[in-house]
N, C-alpha and C positions, 0 to 999 in steps of 0.2 A: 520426523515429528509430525505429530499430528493434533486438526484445532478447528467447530463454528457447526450450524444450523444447517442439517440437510434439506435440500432442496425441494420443492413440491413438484417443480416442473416437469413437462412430459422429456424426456430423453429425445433426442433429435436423430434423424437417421444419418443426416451429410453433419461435417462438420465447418460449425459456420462463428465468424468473431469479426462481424461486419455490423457498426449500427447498429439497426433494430435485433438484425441474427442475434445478438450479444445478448440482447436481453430476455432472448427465448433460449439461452444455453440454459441448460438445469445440470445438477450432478446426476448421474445414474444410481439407482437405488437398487441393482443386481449385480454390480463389479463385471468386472471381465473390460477388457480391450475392446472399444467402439470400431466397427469396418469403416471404409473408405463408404460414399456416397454409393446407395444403390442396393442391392440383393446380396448378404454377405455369403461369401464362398465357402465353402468347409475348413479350408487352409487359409493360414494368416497371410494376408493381402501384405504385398509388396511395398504401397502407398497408400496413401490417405490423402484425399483431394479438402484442402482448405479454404475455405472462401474468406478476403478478409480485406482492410481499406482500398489492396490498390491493385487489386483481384482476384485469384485464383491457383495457387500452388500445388502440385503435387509433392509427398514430403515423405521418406521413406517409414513404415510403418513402424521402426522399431530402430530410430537416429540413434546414432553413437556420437556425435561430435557436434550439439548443439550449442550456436555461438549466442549467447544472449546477449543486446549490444546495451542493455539497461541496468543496471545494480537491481532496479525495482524487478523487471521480466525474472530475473537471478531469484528473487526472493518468490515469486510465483514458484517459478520449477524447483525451488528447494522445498517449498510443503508438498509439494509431489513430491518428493522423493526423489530428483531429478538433479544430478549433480553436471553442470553445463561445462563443455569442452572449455568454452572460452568466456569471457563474462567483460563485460563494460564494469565499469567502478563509480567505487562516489568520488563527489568532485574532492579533488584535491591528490585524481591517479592514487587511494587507497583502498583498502577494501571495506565493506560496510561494518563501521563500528558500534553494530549494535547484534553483527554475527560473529560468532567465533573463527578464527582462519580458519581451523580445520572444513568448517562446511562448507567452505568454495572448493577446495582442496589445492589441488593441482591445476585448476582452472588456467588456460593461458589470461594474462592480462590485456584488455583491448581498448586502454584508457577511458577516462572519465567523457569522452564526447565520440563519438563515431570514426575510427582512421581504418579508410578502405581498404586500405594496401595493410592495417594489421589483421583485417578478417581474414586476407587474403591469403598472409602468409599463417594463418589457423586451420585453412582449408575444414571447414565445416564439413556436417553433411547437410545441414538446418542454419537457417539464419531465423530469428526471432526480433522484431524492431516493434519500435515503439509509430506513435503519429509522428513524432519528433524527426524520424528518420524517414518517413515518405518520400519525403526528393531524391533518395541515394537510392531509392528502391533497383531504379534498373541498373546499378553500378552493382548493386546485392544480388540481384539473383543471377548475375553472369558469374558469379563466385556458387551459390548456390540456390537450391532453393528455397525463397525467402516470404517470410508474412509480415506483415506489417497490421501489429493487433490494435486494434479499436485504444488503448491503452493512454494514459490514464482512462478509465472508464467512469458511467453514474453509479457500477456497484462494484467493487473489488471482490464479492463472494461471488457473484455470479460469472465474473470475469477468471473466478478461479477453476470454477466447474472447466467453463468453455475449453482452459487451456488444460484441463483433466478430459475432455472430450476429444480433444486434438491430439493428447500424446496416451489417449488411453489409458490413464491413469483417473477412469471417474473414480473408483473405489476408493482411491487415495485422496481424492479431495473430498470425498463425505466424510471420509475415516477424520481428516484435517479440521473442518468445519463443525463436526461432532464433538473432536476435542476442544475447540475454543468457548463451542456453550457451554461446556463444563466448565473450562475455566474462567469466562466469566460469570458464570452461576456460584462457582467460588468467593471468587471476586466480592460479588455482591456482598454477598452474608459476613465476608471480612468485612467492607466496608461498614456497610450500616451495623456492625457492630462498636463501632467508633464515633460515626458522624451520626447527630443529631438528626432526628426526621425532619423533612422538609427541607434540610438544606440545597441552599443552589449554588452555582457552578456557574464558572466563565473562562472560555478558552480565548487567549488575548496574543497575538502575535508583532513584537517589536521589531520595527524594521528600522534603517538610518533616518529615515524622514516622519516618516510614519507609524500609526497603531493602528494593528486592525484587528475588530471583533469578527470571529467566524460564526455564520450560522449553525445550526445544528447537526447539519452534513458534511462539514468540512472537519476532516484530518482527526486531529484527537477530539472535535467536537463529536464527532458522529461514535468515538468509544464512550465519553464520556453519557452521550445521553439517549444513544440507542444500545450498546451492549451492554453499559454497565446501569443503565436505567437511573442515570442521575438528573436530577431537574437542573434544566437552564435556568440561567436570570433572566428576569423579566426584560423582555422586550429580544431576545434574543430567536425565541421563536420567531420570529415575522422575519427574519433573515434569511434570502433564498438565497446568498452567496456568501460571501466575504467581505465586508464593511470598514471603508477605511474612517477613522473617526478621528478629531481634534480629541488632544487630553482630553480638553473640556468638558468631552459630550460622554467621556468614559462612565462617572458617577450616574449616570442614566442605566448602565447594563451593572448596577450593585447589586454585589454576591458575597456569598458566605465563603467561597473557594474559589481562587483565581490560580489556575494554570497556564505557565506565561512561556513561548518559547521565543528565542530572541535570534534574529536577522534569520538569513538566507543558507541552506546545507554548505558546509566546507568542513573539512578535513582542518583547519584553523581557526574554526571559529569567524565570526562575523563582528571585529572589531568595530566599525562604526554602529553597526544595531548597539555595542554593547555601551558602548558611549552617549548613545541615546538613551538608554534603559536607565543609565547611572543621574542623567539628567532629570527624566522623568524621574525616577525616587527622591530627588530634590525636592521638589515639589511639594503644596502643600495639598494640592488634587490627591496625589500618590497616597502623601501620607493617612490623608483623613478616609482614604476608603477602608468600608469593615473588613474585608478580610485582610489589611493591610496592616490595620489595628491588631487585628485578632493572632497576626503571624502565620496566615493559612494561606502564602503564596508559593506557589513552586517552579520550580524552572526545570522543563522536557527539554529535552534535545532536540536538535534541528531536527532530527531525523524524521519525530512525528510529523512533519507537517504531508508525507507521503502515504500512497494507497496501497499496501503490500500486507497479504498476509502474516510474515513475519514482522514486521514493520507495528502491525495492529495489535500481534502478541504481546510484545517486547512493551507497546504501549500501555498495554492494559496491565501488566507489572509495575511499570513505573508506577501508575496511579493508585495502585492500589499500596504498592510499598508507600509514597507520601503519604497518604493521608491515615496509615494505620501504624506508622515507625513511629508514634509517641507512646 
């Protein structure tokens, strides 16, 4: 599959997914396999030297048995094109249900949280880790040799290139990122042929205790109002994170369209979130907001709340199937 905006950036000689390195990764806009760091040789180099949180791997140029220990890293190397030895899962020890099995395939399972001893018995020839797994690092790379990527990252396309720079695969991630502009340029023109101009938009997150409004960069806020070019509600620009809010103060971020995901990823669902959410609709706050009125709320899956290419596709489906299925 392939999906998004190809890159301006200058192409890099070493490859790097460190910090600032990350934000200087660009896709290549000539294809072909990127060399290891240095003057490339006429033959395909044996390794490719990685610079990345928690220093510097050498990784064989052309891995056969890469363990990715995240569902999310899983969803990077499947829009490469990258079908991973081994995969970590979503919580609940499943696979991600918002991919079809076939596209893990044959993946070994390596549970929902990091177990050494099953990378171990994976025998990699790559290990791929998120920040999350930093600490296990030198227990990872005596198994093999291991990165530990800058991940979750500030931009998940640029984080795509990087990991399209590391496994040589840039072509693959422009070809990826080209088809997502088109899909969301789709998008669009479905949409607004539906929803009235000027409407806005609120991405609202129900947890056990809590509501929180997300700024404009967060999870399905950043499809909703940078790919798919929909207006926030007022006051939601000014939010450089994620905002936990009293019901209260909800009717303050009033919108024409509220897309709500409730509790925390599981494979079971987030019974207490949903017990709160049931509570809040009680409510006379709930009831009297306009899009509440109007029938224009929708409920995403947990799963949006994550930075993954396919994660952002699958997203931008959802959204557009709600608010054009009437």
């Amino acid at each position: 599959m392939s999906f998004i905006r190809k890159s301006a950036l200058h192409k890099s000689a070493s490859l790097l997914l460190l910090g600032s390195a990350l934000l200087a990764a660009g896709c290549s806009s000539s294809g072909g396999s990127t060399p290891a760091a240095g003057n490339a040789p006429a033959a395909q180099p044996e390794t490719r030297s990685v610079k990345h949180l928690n220093g510097e791997s050498a990784i064989p140029a052309e891995p056969k048995r890469i363990a990715s220990l995240d569902y999310r890293l899983t969803d990077f190397l499947l829009a490469l094109g990258i079908k991973p030895y081994a995969t970590g899962l979503y919580p609940g020890n499943v696979a991600p249900p918002y991919l079809d099995e076939a596209a893990i395939g044959e993946a070994k399972p390596l549970g929902d949280e990091v177990n050494v001893e099953a990378v171990l018995e994976a025998a990699p020839d790559v290990i791929l880790g998120r920040k999350a797994q930093a600490d296990l690092y030198d227990q990872l790379r005596a198994i093999a040799p291991t990165i530990i990527a800058d991940s979750p990252s500030a931009d998940w396309k640029r984080e795509l290139c990087a990991y399209g720079a590391m496994f040589g695969r840039e072509a693959q991630a422009d070809e990826w990122l080209s088809a997502y502009d088109a899909q969301t340029a789709r998008a669009k023109k479905a949409i607004a042929a539906v929803v009235p101009a000027g409407s806005t938009f609120l991405y609202v997150r129900i947890l056990p205790k809590e509501v929180r409004v997300h700024g404009p960069k967060q999870a399905l806020s950043d499809v909703l109002y940078a790919d798919l070019g929909l207006t926030p509600a007022k006051g939601v620009e000014k939010l450089d994170d994620v905002m936990p809010i009293s019901l209260e103060v909800l009717p303050d971020y009033e919108a024409d369209y509220i897309f709500v995901e409730v509790g925390a990823p599981s494979a079971d669902g987030d019974t207490d979130a949903q017990s709160n959410r049931s509570r809040i609709e009680q409510t006379s706050i709930w009831k009297n907001l306009k899009a509440v009125r109007a029938g224009h709320v929708y409920e995403m899956p947990q799963w949006v709340i994550s930075e993954a290419p396919l994660i952002k596709q699958k997203s931008v489906e959802e959204v557009q199937r709600a608010l054009t299925r009437h």
